[in-house]
C-alpha positions in Angstrom: -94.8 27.9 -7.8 -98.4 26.7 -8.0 -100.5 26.4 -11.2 -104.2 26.0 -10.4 -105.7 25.5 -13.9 -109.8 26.8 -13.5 -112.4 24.4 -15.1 -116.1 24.5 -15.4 -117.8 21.1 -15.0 -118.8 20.2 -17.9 -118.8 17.0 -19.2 -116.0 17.0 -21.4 -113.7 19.7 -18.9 -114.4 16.4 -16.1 -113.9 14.0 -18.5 -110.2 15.6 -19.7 -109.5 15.9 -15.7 -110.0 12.1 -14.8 -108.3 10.8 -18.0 -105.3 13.4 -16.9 -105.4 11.8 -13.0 -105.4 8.4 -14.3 -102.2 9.1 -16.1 -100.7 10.5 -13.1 -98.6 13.5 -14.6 -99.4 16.2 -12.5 -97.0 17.4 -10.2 -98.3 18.2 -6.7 -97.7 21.9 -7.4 -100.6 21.6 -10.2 -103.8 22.0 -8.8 -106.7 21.7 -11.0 -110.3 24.0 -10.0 -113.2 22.4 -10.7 -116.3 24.7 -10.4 -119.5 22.1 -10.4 -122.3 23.3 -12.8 -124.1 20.4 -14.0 -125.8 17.5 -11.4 -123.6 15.0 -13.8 -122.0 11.4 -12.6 -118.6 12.4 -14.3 -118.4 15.0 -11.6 -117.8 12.5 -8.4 -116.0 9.8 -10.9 -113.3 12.8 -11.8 -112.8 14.2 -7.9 -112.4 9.9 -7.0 -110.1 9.5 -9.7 -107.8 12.8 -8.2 -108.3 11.3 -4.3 -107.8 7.6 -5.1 -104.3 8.7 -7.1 -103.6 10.6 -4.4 -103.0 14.1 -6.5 -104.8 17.4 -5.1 -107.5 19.0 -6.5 -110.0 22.1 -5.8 -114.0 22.0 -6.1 -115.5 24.7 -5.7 -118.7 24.8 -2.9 -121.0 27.8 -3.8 -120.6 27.5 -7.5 -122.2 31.0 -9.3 -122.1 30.2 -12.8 -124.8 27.8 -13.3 -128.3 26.6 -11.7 -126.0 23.5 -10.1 -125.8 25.4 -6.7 -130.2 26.0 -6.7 -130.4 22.0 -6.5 -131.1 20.6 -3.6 -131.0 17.0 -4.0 -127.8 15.9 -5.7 -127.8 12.7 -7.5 -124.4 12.8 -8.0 -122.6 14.5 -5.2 -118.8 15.0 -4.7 -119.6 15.7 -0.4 -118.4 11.7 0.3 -115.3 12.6 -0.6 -114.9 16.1 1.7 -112.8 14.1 4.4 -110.1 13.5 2.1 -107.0 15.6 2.6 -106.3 15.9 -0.8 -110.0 17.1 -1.8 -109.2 21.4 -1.3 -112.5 22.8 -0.3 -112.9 26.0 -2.3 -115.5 28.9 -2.2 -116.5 32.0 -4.3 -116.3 35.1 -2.5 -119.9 36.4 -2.4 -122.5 38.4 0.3 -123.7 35.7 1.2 -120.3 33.3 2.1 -120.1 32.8 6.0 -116.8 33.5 7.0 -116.5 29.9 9.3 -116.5 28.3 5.9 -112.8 29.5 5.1 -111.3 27.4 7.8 -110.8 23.9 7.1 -110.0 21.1 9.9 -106.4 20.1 10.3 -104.5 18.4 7.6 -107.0 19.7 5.1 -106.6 23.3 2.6 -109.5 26.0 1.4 -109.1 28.0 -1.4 -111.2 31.6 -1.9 -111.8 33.3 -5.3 -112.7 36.8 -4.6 -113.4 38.3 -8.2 -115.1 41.4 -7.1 -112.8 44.4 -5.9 -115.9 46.0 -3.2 -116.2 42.5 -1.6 -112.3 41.5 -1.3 -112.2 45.7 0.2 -115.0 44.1 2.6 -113.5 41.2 3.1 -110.3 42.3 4.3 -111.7 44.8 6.5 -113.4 42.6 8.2 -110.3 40.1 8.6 -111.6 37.2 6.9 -108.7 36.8 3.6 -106.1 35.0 6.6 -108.0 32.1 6.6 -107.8 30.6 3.1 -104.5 28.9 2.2 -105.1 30.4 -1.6 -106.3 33.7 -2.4 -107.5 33.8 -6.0 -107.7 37.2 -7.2 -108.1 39.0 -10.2 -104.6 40.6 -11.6 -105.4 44.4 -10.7 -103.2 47.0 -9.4 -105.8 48.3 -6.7 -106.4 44.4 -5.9 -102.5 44.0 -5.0 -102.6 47.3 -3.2 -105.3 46.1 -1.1 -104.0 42.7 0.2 -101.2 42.1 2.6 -100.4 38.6 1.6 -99.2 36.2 -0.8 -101.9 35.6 -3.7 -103.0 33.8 -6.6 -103.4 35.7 -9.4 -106.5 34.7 -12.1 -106.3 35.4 -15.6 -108.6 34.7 -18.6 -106.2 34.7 -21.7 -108.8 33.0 -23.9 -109.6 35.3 -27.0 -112.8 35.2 -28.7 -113.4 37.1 -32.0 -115.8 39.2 -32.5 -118.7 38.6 -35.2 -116.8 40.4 -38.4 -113.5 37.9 -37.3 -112.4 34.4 -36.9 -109.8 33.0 -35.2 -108.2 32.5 -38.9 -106.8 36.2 -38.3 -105.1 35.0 -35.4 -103.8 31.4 -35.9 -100.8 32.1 -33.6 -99.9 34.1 -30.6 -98.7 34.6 -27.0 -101.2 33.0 -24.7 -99.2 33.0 -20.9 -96.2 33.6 -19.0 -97.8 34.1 -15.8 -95.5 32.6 -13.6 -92.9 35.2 -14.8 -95.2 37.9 -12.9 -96.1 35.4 -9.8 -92.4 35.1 -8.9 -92.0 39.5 -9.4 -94.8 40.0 -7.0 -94.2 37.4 -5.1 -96.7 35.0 -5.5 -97.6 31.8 -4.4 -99.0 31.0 -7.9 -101.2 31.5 -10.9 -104.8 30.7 -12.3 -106.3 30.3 -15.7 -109.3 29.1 -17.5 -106.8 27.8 -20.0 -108.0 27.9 -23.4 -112.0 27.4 -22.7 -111.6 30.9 -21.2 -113.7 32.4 -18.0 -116.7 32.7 -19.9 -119.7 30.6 -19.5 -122.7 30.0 -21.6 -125.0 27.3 -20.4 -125.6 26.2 -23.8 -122.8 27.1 -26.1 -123.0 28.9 -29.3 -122.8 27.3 -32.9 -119.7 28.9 -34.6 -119.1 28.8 -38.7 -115.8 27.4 -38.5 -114.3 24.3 -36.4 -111.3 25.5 -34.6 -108.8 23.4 -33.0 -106.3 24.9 -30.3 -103.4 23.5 -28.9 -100.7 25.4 -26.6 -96.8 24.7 -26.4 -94.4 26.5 -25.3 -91.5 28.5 -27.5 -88.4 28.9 -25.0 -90.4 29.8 -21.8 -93.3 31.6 -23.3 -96.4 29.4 -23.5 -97.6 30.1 -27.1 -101.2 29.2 -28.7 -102.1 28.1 -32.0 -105.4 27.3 -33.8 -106.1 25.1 -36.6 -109.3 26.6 -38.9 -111.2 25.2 -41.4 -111.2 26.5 -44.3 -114.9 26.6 -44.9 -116.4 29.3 -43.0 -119.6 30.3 -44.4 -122.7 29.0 -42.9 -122.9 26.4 -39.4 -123.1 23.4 -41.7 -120.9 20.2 -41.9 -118.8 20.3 -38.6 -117.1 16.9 -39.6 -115.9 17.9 -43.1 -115.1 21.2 -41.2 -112.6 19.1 -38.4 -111.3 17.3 -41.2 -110.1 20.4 -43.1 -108.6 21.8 -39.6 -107.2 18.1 -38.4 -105.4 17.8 -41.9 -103.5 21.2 -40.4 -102.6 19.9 -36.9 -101.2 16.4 -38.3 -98.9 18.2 -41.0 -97.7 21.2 -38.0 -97.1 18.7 -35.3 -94.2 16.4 -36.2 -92.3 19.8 -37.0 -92.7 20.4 -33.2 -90.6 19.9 -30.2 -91.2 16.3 -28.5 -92.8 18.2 -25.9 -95.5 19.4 -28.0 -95.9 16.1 -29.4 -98.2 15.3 -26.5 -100.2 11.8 -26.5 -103.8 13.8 -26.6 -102.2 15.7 -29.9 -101.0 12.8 -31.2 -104.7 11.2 -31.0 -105.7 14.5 -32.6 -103.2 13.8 -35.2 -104.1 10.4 -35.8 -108.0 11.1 -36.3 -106.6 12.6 -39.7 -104.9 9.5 -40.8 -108.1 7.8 -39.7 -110.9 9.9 -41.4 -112.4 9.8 -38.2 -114.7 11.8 -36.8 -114.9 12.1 -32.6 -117.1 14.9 -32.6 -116.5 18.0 -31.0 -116.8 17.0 -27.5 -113.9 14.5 -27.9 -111.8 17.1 -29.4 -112.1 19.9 -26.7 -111.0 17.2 -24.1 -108.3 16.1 -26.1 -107.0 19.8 -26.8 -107.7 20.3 -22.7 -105.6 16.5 -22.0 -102.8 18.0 -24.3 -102.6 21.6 -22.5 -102.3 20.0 -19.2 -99.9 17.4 -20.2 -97.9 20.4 -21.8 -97.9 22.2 -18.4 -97.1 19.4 -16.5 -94.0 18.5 -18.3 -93.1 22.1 -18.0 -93.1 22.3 -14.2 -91.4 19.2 -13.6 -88.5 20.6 -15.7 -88.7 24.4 -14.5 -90.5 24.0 -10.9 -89.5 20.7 -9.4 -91.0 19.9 -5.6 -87.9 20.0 -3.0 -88.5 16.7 -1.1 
């Protein structure tokens, strides 16, 4: 069983990854994605800090979400690093992809995400979906009907409410248990945009409340809960908002399981005891530190590597 968590590459997504391959927790059969979409420095300091720990890790060639892939000249560029085994070469499936591209040199891995049902139909007809060592595609019954081989599956499981809602209608719920279906059909794996969802804006979006979400698991059901502030009435006063949504988290969390007790939600925690303020930024890579380091634990007691 393979978990290949999706990221965009934005500056606090890389800057959760590195601190997460520094601590060394992932197991081998956790793979993060990183899909470049900003000409940043954390974007070659986060794929070093994967190779030089020896742990695996995707990036993504042709990224389509952003203007990254329209830029020529790259001052920071992740290519020094393509000869490195553990450095998976991955590619978006689009008209434009040249098929030779899907087949790596020995000792090395390429990865495919083929989102679009008309190009995977294409694809496969013209035999190019046996060269990849993953296949990401999206969880659709005509999809698996289509392909003769073991897949990835990629889910977005992120929820966003719509204009009349807030996440305060939904502080809890079911977010995953994905590998449950990759072992009925007979998967190699799974995919997620964990909780920043699939969804990408270039710019953001100011939102009334500050929100704070952290995942654990109940049993074997990964479970998501969000911490609101109370104040929800105009954009204004994001700190006194986190303050009013920390003071949440830091009363739930001791009542938890130690394996929710993560480090990155005990920092969360601790900002409450502190009256301090990270800003936003800091607090999306903490709640992205924590999911992974709740996933990781999870494998290593559920999916250990056979040596």
């Amino acid at each position: 069983m393979i978990y290949f968590p999706y990221f965009r590459g934005r500056q606090y997504d890389l800057q959760a990854l590195k601190a997460i391959a520094q601590q060394r927790i992932l197991p081998a059969n956790i793979i993060p994605i990183v899909e470049p979409v900003r000409d940043i420095r954390g974007l070659p300091q986060t794929i070093a800090a994967f190779v030089d720990h020896n742990q695996p890790v995707v990036v993504i060639a042709n990224p389509t979400v952003s203007d990254y892939a329209l830029t020529q000249q790259k001052l920071y560029d992740w290519q020094a690093y393509r000869d490195n085994p553990n450095l998976i070469v991955g590619h978006v499936l689009t008209p434009t992809l040249i098929p030779e591209t899907l087949t790596a040199p020995a000792g090395h891995r390429t990865l495919l995400v083929a989102r679009q049902y008309d190009e995977l139909q294409a694809a496969s007809q013209a035999g190019w979906l046996t060269a990849p060592d993953y296949l990401l595609v999206p969880p659709e019954a005509r999809i698996r009907r289509l392909i003769h081989r073991p897949t990835v599956r990629l889910f977005d499981h992120a929820w966003f409410p719509e204009h009349d809602r807030s996440y305060a209608d939904i502080t809890d719920g079911f977010f995953s248990d994905d590998w449950a279906l990759a072992n009925l059909y007979g998967d190699l794996g799974f995919s997620d945009y964990t909780i920043g969802g699939g969804h990408y804006s270039e710019h953001g979006y100011p939102a009334r409340a500050v929100t704070l979400h952290l995942t654990y698991f109940n049993g074997n059901q990964l479970r998501i809960h969000r911490f609101v502030s109370t104040d929800r009435e105009d954009f204004k006063h994001p700190k006194e908002k986190f303050f009013q949504a920390v003071s949440q988290l830091a009363e739930w969390l001791p009542q938890q399981p130690i394996a929710t007790q993560t480090p990155a939600a005990k920092q969360l925690a601790a900002y409450h005891d502190q009256q301090h303020f990270p800003g936003l930024g800091v607090v999306k890579r903490l709640s992205l530190e924590h999911h992974l380091q709740v996933m990781a634990a999870y494998f290593k007691a559920n999916f250990p590597i056979k040596k």
